[in-house]
C-alpha positions in Angstrom: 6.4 -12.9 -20.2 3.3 -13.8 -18.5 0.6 -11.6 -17.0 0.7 -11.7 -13.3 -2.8 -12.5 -11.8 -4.8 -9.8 -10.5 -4.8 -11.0 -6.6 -1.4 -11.4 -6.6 -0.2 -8.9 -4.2 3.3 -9.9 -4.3 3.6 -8.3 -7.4 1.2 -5.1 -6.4 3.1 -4.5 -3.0 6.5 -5.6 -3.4 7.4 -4.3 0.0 5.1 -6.5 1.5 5.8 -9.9 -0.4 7.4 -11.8 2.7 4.6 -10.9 5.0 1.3 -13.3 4.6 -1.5 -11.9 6.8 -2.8 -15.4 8.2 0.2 -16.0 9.5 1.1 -13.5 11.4 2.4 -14.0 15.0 0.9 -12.8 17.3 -2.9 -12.3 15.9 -2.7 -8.7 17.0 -0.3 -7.4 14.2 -3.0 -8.2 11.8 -5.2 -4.6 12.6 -1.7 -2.7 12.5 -0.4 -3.9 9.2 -4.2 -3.1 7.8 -3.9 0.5 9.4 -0.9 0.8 8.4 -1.8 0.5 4.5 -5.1 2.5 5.0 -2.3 4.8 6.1 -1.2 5.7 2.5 -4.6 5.9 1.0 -6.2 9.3 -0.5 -9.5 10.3 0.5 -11.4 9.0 -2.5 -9.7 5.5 -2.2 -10.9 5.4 2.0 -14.3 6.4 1.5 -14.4 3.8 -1.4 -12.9 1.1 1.5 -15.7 2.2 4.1 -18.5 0.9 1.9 -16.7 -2.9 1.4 -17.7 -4.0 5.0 -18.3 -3.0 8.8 -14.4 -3.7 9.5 -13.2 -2.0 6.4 -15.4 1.1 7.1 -13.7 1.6 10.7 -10.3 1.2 9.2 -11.2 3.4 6.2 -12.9 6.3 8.5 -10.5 5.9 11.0 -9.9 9.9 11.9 -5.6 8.9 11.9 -6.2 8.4 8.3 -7.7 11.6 7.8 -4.9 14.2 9.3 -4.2 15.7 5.9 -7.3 16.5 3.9 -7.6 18.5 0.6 -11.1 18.4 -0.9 -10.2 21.2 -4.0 -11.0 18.2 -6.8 -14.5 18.2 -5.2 -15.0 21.7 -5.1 -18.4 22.0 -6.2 -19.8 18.7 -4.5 -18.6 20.2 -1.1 -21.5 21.4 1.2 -21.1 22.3 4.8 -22.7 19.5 6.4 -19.5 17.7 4.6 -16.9 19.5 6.5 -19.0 19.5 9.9 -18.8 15.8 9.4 -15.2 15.5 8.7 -14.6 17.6 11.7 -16.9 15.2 14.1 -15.1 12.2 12.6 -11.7 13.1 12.8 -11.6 16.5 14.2 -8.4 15.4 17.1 -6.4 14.1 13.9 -7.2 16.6 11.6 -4.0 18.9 11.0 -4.5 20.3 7.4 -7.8 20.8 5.8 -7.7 22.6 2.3 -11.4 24.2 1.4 -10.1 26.1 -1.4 -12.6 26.8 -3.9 -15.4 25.4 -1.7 -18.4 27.9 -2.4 -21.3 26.0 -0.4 -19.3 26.3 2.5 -20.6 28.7 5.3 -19.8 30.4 9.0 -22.3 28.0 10.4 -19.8 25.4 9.2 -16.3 26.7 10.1 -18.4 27.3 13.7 -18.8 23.9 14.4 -15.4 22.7 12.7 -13.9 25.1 14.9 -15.4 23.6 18.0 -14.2 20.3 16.6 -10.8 20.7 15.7 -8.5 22.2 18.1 -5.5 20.7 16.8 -5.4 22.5 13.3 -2.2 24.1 11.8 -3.4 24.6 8.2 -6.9 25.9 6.9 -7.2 27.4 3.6 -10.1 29.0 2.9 -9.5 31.0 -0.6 -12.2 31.1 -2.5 -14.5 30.5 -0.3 -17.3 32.7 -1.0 -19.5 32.3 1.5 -17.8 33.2 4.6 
C-alpha cells in the first residue's frame, strides 16, 4: 500500500477525521477542540508546544493541562525554582504532583508550592533528600 503523508491527520487522529478546523461552526469551537487535544498531552510534549508560538504556548501552559504532574524521568534536572514555577502556573489545577527522587528540591520550595496549591490530593516526596 501507499505511505500516508505526514500532515495527514486523518490517518494520525482517526477520531477526529470528520471534523476540519476551518470549518467549524461557530468560530468559537475552534479554542475548545485545541484544548481539548492539549488535554492528552504529557509534560514533555506541552512544554515542546509552548515554544511553537504565542497561542500555542497559552494552550500548552495552560494550568488545566497540568493537573497530574509526575517529573520522576527528570529527576536530576529538577531544581526548586522548577516546582515553585509549576505551582505559580497551575497551582489551582494542580491535583497530583510526583517529586519522587527529586534531590535539588528544598523546604524553601515545598513553602511556596504550598502557598500555591491548595487544592492538592497527591504529593510524593520519597527520595527527596533535601527536605
Amino acid at each position: 500500500g501507499t505511505q500516508p503523508e505526514a500532515n495527514d491527520l486523518t490517518v494520525v487522529l482517526p477520531e477526529l477525521e470528520d471534523y476540519k478546523i476551518a470549518d467549524a461552526e461557530p468560530p468559537d469551537e475552534r479554542p475548545a477542540l485545541s484544548e481539548k487535544i492539549f488535554s492528552f498531552l504529557d509534560i514533555v510534549t506541552l512544554c515542546r508546544c509552548a515554544q511553537i508560538s504565542k497561542a500555542w504556548n497559552i494552550l500548552a501552559l495552560d494550568g488545566s493541562n497540568w493537573q497530574r504532574v509526575d517529573l520522576f524521568n527528570f529527576q536530576t534536572d529538577v531544581e526548586g525554582r522548577v516546582v515553585e514555577n509549576i505551582s505559580k502556573r497551575c497551582g489551582g489545577f494542580l491535583r497530583k504532583l510526583s517529586l519522587r527522587g527529586c534531590i535539588g528540591v528544598g523546604d524553601s520550595s515545598l513553602k511556596t508550592f504550598a502557598q500555591n496549591c491548595r487544592n492538592i490530593e497527591h504529593l510524593n516526596l520519597n527520595g527527596c533528600t533535601k527536605i
